[in-house]
C-alpha positions as CSV (number, residue, x, y, z in Angstrom):
1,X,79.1,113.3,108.9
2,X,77.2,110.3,108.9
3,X,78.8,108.7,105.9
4,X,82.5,108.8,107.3
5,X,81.4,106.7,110.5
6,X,82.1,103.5,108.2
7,X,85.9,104.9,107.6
8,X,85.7,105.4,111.3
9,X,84.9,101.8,112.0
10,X,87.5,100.8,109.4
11,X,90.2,102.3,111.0
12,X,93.4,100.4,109.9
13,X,92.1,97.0,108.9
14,X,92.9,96.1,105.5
15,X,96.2,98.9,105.1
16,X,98.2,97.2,107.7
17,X,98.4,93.4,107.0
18,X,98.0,90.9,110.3
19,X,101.2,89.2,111.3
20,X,101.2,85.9,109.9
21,X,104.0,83.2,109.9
22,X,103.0,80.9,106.5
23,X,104.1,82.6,103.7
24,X,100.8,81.5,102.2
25,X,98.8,84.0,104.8
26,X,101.6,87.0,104.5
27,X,101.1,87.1,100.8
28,X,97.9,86.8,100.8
29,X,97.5,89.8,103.4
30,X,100.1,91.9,101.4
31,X,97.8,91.5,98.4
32,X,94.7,93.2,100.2
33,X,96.9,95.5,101.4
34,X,98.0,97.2,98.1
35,X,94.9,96.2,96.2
36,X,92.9,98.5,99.6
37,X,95.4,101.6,99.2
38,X,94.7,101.6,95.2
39,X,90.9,101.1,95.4
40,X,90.6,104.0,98.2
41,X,93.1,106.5,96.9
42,X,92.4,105.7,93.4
43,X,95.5,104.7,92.3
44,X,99.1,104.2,94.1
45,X,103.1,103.6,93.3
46,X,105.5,100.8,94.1
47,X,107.4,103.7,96.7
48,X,104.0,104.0,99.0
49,X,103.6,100.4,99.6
50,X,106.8,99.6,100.4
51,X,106.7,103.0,102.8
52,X,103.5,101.1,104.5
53,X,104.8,97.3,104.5
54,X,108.5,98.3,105.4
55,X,109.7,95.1,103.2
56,X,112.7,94.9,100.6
57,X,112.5,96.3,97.2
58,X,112.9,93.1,95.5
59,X,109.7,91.8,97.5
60,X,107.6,94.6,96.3
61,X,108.8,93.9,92.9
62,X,107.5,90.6,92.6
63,X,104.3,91.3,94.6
64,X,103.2,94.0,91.8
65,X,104.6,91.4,89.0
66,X,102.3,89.4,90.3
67,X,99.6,91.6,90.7
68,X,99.8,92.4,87.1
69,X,100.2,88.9,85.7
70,X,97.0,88.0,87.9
71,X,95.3,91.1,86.2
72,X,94.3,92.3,89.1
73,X,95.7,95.4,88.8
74,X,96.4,97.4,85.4
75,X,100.1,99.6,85.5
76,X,100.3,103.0,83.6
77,X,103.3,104.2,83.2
78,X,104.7,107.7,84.9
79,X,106.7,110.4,84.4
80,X,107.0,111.9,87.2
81,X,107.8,109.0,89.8
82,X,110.8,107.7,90.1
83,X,109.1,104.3,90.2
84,X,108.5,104.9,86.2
85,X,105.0,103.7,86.6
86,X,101.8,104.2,89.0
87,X,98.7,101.2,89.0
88,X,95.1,101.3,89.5
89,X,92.6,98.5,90.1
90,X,91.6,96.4,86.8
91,X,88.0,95.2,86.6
92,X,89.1,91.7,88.2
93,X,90.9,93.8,90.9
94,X,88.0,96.4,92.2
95,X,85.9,92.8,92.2
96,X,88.3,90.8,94.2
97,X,89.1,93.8,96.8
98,X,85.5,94.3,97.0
99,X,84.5,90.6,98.1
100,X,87.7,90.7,100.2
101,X,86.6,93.9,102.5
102,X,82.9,94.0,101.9
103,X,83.1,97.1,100.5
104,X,82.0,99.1,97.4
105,X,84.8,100.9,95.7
106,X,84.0,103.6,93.3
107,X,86.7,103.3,90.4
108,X,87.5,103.9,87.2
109,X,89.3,101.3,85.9
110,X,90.7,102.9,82.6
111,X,93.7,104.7,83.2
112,X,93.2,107.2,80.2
113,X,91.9,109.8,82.7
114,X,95.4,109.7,84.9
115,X,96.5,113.2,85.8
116,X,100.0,113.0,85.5
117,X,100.4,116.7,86.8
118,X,99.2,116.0,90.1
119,X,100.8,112.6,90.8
120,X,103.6,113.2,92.8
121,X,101.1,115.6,94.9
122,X,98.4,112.4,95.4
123,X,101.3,109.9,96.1
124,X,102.7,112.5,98.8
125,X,99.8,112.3,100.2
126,X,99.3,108.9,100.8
127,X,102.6,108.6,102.5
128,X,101.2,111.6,104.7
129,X,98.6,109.1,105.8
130,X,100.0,106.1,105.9
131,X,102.4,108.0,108.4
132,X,100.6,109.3,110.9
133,X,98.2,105.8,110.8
134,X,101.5,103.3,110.9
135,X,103.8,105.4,113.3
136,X,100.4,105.7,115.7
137,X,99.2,102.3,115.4
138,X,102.6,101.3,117.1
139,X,102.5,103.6,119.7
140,X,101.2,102.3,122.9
141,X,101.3,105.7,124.8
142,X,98.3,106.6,122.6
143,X,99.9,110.3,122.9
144,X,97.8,112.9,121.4
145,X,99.4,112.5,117.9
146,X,97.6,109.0,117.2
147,X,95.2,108.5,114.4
148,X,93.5,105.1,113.8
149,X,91.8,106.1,110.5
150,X,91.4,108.0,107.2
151,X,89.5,109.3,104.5
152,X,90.8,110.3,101.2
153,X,89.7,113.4,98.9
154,X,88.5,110.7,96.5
155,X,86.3,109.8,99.0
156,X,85.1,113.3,100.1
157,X,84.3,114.2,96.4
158,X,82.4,110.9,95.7
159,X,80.1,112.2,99.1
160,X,79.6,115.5,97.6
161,X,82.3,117.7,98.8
162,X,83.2,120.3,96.3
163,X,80.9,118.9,93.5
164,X,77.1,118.3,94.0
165,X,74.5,118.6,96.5
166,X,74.5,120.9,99.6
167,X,78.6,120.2,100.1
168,X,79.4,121.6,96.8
169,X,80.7,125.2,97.4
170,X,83.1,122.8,100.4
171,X,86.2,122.6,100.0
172,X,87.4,118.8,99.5
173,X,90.9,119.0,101.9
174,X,92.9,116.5,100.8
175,X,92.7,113.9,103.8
176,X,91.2,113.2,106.6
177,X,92.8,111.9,110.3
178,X,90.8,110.5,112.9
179,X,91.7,111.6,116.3
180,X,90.2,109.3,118.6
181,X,91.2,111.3,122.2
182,X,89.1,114.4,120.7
183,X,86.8,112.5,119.2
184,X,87.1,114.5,116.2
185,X,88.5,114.5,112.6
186,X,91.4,116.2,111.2
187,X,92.4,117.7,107.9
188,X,95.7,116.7,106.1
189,X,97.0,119.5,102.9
190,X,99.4,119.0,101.0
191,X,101.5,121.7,99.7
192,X,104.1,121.6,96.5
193,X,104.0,124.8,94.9
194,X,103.6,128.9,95.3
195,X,100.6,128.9,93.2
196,X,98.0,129.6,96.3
197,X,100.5,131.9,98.2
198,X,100.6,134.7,94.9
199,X,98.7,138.1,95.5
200,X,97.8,139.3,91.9
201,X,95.4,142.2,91.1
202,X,92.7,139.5,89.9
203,X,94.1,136.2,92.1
204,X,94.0,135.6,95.4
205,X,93.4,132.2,96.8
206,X,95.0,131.6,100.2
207,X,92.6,134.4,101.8
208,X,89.6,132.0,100.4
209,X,90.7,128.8,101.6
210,X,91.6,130.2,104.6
211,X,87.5,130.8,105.1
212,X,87.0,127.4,104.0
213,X,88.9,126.3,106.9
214,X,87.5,128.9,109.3
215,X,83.5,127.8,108.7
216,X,84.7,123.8,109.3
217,X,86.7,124.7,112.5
218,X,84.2,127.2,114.1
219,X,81.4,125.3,113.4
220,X,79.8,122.3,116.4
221,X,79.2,120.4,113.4
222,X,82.4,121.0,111.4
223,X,84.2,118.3,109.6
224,X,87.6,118.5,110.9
225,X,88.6,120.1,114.5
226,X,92.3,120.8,113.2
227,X,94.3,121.6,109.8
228,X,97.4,119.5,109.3
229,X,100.1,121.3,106.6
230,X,102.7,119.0,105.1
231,X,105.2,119.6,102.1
232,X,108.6,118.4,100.7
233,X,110.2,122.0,101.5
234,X,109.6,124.3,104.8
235,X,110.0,127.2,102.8
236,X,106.4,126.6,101.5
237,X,105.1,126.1,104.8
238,X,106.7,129.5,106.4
239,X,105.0,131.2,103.8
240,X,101.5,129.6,104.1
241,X,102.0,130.9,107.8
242,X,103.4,133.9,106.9
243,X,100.7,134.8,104.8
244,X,97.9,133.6,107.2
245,X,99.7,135.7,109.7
246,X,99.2,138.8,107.6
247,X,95.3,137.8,106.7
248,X,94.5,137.9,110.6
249,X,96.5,140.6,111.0
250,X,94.7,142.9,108.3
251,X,91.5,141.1,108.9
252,X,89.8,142.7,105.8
253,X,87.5,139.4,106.5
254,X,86.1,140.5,109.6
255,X,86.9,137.6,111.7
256,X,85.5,138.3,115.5
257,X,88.0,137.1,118.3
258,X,87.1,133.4,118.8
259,X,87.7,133.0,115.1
260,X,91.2,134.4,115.3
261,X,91.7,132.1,118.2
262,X,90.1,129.4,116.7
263,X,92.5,129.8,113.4
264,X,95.6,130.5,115.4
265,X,95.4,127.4,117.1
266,X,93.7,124.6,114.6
267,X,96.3,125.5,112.0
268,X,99.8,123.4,112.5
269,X,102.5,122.6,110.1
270,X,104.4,119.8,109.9
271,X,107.9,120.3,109.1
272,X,109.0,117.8,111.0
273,X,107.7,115.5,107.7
274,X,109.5,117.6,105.0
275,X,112.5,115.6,104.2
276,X,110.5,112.0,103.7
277,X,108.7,114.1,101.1
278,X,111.7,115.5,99.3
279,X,113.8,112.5,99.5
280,X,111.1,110.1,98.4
281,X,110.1,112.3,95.5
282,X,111.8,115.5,95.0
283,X,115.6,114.7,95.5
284,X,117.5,113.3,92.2
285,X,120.1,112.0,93.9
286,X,118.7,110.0,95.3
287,X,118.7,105.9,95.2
288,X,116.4,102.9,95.2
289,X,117.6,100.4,98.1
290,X,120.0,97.7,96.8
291,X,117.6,94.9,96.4
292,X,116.0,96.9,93.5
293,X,119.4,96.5,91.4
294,X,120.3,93.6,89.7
295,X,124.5,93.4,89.1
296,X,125.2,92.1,85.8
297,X,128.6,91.3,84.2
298,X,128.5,92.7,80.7
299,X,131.0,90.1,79.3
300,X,129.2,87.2,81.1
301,X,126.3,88.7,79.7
302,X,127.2,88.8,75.9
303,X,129.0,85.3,76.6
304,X,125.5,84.1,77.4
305,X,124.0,85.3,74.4
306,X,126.5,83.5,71.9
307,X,126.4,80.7,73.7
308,X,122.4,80.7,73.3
309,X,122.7,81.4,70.0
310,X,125.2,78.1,68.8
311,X,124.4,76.0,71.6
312,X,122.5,72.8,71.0
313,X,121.2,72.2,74.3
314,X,117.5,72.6,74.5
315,X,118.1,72.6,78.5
316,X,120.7,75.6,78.2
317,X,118.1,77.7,76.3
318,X,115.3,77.3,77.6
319,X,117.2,77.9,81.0
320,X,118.3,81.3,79.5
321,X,115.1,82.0,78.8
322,X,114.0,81.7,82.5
323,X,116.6,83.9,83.6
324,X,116.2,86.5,81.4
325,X,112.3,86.8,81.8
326,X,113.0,86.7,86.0
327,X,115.3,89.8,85.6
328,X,112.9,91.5,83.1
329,X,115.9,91.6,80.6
330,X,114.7,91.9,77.4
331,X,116.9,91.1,74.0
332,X,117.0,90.5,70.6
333,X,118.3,87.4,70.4
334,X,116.7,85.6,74.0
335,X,112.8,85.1,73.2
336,X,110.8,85.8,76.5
337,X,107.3,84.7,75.5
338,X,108.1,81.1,75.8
């Protein structure tokens, strides 16, 4: 389609920040960086940007504090990521990011509208993409797994896919991969549940989005040339095979021989991709990185706070202060609006 060539052209300018050595220039890129992934996914988490920069957890604390204080970004808070909270572009945000990259980004800023039941499914996505665009952009084989850029299902909805116009009985997958050695694009799916694998008497979906995919990969004109399948547990992905398996085989769609070979080939699962999922999101044992705990002595602590509350030192209190609104600590007797 015509209207992806500028997400073509993009490629990874503005997700993956130059290397710069002043600290001025590195923030400064790290800031488009997150501010880009928000305004094109629609919103993003703390975990996803530090999976794209790669930098401590302590950094990408105080890059989002300060995105927030700037009020450049608005937080909402989550219950499903372990992050405890996902962010979208404020007003001042979509109109920085905008003059930044010259581009126009189609956002909501209000949060009201968050689905919270689909947000670990979104934010598994965008490490799906951020994957295959980081891991290629370093790879100077330029083997046939590189991608250069993307476009998001936010993006495929706002150009008509699965809503209005001509594209609206389309399926809107839920990325898309450029692949510049064949030229063509290809389709990244995320998949967290059962819910399209069960056969009931009235219910029957993976049979229908299995024709979604056959018209876009058949087709000289298709949108994508190959379906990626990605998930937090393999389990789903045998099944999805499985089950395609069984369609072919029973072929109550009719397909004709080139579709079957089309199909059979176009349709790849990645497990390969299954435990970053599940230990990202899915697995509660597991632990931030160190940098995102602060150690506190609890008797130090509680020292501290008598101590504020006799001492006559102006210096010592307002010191305390400091402290205690840099670790985010909040108590009864330690004012943090100062």
């Amino acid at each position: 389609m015509q209207e992806l060539s500028i997400y073509q052209n993009l490629g990874t300018r503005f997700l993956i920040p130059p290397e710069y050595n002043n600290p001025a220039q590195i923030g400064h890129a790290r800031r488009i960086s997150v501010l880009y992934v928000i305004g094109r996914f629609g919103f993003s988490s703390k975990t996803v940007i530090q999976y794209l920069l790669g930098i401590r957890r302590e950094a990408i604390n105080k890059l989002f504090r300060k995105l927030v204080v700037d009020g450049l970004i608005n937080e909402r808070k989550s219950f499903g990521s372990k992050d405890g909270a996902v962010y979208y572009l404020s007003a001042k945000g979509k109109r920085f990011i905008s003059f930044e990259t010259e581009l126009e980004y189609h956002q909501k800023t209000d949060t009201s509208a968050h689905n919270s039941k689909t947000e670990i499914h979104d934010l598994s996505v965008q490490i799906f993409v951020i994957d295959r665009l980081v891991k290629s952009n370093g790879n100077v084989d330029r083997n046939s797994d590189q991608y250069t850029a993307f476009v998001t299902e936010k993006e495929l909805r706002e150009a008509g896919y699965g809503r209005f116009g001509e594209l609206r009985h389309l399926r809107a997958v839920d990325s898309l991969l450029y692949h510049p050695q064949s030229d063509s694009w290809h389709a990244g799916e995320g998949e967290f549940s059962n819910k399209k694998n069960l056969k009931t008497p009235n219910n029957y979906l993976r049979p229908e989005i299995l024709e979604q995919y056959r018209r876009q990969l058949v087709a000289e004109d298709g949108l994508y040339a190959r379906v990626l399948f990605f998930s937090h547990r393999e389990r789903f992905l045998r099944q999805i095979a499985a089950i395609t398996d069984e369609i072919i085989k029973e072929n109550a769609l009719g397909y004709t021989d080139k579709d079957i070979e089309v199909l059979t080939a176009s349709l790849k699962y990645v497990h390969s991709f299954c435990p970053t999922l599940y230990e990202l999101f899915w697995n509660p044992d597991a632990k931030l990185d160190k940098d995102s705990h602060i150690k506190i002595d609890q008797d130090r602590f509680e020292q501290a706070v008598a101590l504020y509350s006799v001492s006559s030192s102006n210096e010592y209190q307002q010191g305390l202060t400091d402290v205690f609104r840099t670790l985010g600590i909040k108590h009864p007797n330690i004012p943090t609006n100062k």
